[in-house]
C-alpha positions as CSV (number, residue, x, y, z in Angstrom):
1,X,26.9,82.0,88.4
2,X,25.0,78.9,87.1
3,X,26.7,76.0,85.0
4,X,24.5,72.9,84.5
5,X,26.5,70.0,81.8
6,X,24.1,67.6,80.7
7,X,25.3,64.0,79.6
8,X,23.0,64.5,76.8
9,X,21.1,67.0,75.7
10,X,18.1,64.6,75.3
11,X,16.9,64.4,78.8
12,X,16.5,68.4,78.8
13,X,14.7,68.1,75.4
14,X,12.3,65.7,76.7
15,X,11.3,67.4,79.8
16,X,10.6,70.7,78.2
17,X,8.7,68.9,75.9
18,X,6.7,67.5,78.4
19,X,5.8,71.0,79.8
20,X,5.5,73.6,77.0
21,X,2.3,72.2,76.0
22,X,0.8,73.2,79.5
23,X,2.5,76.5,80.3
24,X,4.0,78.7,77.7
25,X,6.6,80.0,80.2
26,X,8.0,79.5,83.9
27,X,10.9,80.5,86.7
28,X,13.5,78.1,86.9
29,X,14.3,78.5,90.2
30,X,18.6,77.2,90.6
31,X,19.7,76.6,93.7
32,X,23.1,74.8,95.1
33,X,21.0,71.4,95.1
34,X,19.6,71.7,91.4
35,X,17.1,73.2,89.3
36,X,13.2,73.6,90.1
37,X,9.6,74.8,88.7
38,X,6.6,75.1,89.7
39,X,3.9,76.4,87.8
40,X,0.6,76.7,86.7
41,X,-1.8,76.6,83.3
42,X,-3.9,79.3,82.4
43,X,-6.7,77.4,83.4
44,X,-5.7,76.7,86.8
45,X,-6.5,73.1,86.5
46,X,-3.2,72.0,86.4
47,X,-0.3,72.6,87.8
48,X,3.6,71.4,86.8
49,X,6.0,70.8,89.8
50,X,9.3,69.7,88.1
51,X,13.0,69.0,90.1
52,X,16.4,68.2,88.4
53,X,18.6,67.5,91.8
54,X,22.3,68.3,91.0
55,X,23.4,65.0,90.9
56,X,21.4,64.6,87.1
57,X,24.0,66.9,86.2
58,X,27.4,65.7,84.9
59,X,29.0,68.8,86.6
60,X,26.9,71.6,88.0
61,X,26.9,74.4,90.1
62,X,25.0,77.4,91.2
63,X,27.0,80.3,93.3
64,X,23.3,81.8,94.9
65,X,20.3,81.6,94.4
66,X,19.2,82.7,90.6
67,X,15.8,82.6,89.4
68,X,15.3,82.4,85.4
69,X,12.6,83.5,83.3
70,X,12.0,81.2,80.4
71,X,9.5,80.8,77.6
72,X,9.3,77.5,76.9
73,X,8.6,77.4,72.8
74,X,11.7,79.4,72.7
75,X,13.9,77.3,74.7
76,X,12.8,74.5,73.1
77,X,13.3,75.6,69.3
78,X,17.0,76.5,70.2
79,X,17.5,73.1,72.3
80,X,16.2,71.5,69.2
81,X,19.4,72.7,67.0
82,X,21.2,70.5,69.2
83,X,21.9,66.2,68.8
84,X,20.0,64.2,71.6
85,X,23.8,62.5,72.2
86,X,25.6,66.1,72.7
87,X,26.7,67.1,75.7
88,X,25.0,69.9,76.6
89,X,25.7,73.0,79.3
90,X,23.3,76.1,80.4
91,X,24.8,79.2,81.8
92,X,24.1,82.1,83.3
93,X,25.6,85.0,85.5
94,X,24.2,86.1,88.7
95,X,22.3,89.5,87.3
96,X,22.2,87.5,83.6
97,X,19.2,88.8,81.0
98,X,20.1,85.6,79.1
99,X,20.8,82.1,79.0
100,X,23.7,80.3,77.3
101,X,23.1,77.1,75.9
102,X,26.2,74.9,74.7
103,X,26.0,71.6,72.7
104,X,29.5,70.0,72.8
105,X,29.4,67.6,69.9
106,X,30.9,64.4,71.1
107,X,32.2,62.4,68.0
108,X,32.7,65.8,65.6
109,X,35.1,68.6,67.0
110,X,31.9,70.8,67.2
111,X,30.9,73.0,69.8
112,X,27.6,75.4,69.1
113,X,26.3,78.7,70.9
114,X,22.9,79.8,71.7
115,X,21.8,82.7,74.3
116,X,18.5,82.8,75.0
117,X,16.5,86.0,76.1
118,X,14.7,85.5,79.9
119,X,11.4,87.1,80.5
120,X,10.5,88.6,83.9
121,X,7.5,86.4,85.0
122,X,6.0,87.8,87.7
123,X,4.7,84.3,89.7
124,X,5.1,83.3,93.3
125,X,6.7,80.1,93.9
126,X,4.0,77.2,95.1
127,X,4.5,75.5,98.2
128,X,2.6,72.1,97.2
129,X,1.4,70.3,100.4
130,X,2.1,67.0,101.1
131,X,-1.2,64.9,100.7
132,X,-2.3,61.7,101.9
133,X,-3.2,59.2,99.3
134,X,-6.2,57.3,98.8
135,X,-5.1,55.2,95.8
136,X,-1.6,54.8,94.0
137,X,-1.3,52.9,90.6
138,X,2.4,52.6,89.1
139,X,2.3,51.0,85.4
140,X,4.6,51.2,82.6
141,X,3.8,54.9,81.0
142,X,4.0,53.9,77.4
143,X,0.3,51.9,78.6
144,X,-1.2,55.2,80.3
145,X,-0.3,57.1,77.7
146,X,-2.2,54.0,75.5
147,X,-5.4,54.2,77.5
148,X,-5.6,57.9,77.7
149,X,-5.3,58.2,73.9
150,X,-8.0,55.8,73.3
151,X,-10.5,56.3,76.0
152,X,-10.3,60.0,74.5
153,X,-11.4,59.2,71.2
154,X,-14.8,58.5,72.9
155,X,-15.4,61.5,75.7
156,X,-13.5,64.2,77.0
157,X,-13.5,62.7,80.2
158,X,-11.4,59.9,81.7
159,X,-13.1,58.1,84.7
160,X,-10.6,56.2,87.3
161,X,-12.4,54.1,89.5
162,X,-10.0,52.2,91.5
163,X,-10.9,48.4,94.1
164,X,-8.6,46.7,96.0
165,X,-7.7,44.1,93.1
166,X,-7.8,46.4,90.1
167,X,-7.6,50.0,88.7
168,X,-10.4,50.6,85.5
169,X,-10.1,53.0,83.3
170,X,-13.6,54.1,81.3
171,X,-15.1,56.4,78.9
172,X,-18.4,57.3,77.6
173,X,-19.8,59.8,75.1
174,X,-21.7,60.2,71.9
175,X,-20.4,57.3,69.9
176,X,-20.1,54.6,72.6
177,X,-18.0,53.5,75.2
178,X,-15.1,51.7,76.6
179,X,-12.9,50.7,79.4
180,X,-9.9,49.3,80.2
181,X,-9.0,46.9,83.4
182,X,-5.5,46.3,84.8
183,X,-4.4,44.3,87.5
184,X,-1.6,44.2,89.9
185,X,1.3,42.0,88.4
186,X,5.0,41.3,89.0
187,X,7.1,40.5,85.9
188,X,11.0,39.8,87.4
189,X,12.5,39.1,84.0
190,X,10.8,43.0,83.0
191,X,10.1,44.9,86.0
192,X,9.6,47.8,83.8
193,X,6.0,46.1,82.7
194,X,5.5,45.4,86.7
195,X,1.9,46.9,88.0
196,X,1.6,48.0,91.7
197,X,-1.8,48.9,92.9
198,X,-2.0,50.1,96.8
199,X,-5.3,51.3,98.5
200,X,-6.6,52.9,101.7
201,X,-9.9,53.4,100.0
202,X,-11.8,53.0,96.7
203,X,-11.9,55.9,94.3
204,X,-13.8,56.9,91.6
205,X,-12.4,60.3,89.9
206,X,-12.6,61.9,86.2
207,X,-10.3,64.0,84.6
208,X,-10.1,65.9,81.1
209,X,-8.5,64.1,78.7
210,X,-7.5,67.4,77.2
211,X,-5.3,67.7,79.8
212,X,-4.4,64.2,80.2
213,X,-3.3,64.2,76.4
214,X,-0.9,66.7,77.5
215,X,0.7,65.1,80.7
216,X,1.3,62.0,78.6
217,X,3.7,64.0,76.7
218,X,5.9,63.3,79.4
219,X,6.3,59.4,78.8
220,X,9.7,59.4,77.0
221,X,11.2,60.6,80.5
222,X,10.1,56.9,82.4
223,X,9.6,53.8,82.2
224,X,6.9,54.0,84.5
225,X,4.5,56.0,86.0
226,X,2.9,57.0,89.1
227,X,-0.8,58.0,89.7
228,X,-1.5,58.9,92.9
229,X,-5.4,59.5,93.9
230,X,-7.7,61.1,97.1
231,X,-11.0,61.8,96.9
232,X,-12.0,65.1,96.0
233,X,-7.9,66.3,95.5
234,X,-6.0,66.6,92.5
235,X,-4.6,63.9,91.0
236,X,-0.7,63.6,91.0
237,X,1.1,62.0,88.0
238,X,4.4,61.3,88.4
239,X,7.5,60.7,85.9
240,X,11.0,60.0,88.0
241,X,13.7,61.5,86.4
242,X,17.5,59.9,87.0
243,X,17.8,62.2,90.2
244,X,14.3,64.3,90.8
245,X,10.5,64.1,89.2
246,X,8.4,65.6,86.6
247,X,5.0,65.4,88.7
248,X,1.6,67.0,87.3
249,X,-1.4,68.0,89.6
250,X,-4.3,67.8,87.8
251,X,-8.3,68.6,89.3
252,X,-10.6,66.1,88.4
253,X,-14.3,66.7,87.1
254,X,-16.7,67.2,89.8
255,X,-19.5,66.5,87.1
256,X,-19.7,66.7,83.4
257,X,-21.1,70.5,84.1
258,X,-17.2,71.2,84.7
């Protein structure tokens, strides 16, 4: 059996919210240690790898191994009946066809059932290689998720060219131009606003904002976030969650033929 309490039901409705723009449904794969996805957009440009260790969990625990089918719009219109501050649980028995959702209000004596139907989704689960990394740029996400929106309102394209002493963001299309230019920078009273910039080599990649527009949904789960860059490999944007990730892989534009 699989019992997962959540502090607050908040941190479940922001991570599927982050993901059921990109894929419409995954496996949740529960194991002993905690909860995992990996999967990837019809396109196959992007790909989602998501973990919530155990220890995210208020109390939690997983008998064997139990994978679970879920469409994402679903699950996230019935996790949207619930408050952000409820406490809320997911179960689900060994040979289960659905998933029970339970918000435990915590200041009215309230406690609310949902079941949810699984799908069989026929995906293998991705064994994502560790890659070595050219570039990494860690800034505060509510300013990526700035520049992406912007830069977007010129091209569909999002150039990152990244130096030793800086990382620029740029667009061009039809109606002009833009760019924007950050620099390391260590703020001790707000280390949430620091900027970290490390390099092995310079880069110069483009992505689709389309897709970009999407990842960004994924700000309200950090503070911060990580971009990590090799030449000619996806790009890997990461969001930390209290114990695990939310990391996209996403493959840049070779040229604007792509």
């Amino acid at each position: 059996m699989l019992e997962g309490k959540f502090e607050e039901a908040s941190l479940l409705k922001k991570i599927v919210e982050a993901m059921k723009d990109c894929v419409s449904s995954c496996n949740f794969n529960c194991t002993e240690n905690g909860i995992s996805v990996q999967a990837v957009d019809n396109s196959r440009v992007l790909l989602i790898s998501l973990l919530i260790e155990k220890d995210t969990f208020e109390e939690y625990r997983c008998d064997r191994n139990i994978t679970l089918g879920i469409g994402l719009g679903s699950f996230s219109k019935i996790i949207g009946n619930g408050a952000n501050s409820d406490y809320l649980t997911i179960q689900a028995e060994d040979d289960a066809d659905t998933l029970g959702i339970i918000f435990e209000d915590k200041v009215k004596d309230k406690i609310s059932e949902y079941n949810l139907k699984l799908l069989d989704i026929d995906a293998d689960l991705l064994e994502v290689d560790a890659m070595e990394t050219d570039a990494t740029i860690t800034l505060p996400s509510a300013d990526f998720a700035k520049i992406c929106k912007d830069m977007k309102t010129l091209s569909e394209s999002l150039q990152i060219t990244v130096t030793k002493d800086s990382a620029k963001f740029q667009s061009a299309g039809e109606i002009g131009s833009g760019s924007v230019v950050i620099k390391p920078k260590t703020d001790i009273d707000h280390p949430e606003e620091s900027i970290t910039i490390s390099l092995d080599k310079p880069i110069d990649l483009s992505f689709g904002s389309k897709y970009l527009s999407d990842i960004i949904k994924a700000t309200s789960l950090s503070q911060k976030v990580t971009i990590k860059l090799t030449e000619d490999s996806p790009g890997v944007f990461e969001y930390k969650l209290p114990s695990g990730y939310l990391r996209f892989y996403l493959a840049p534009k070779f040229d604007e033929g792509q």
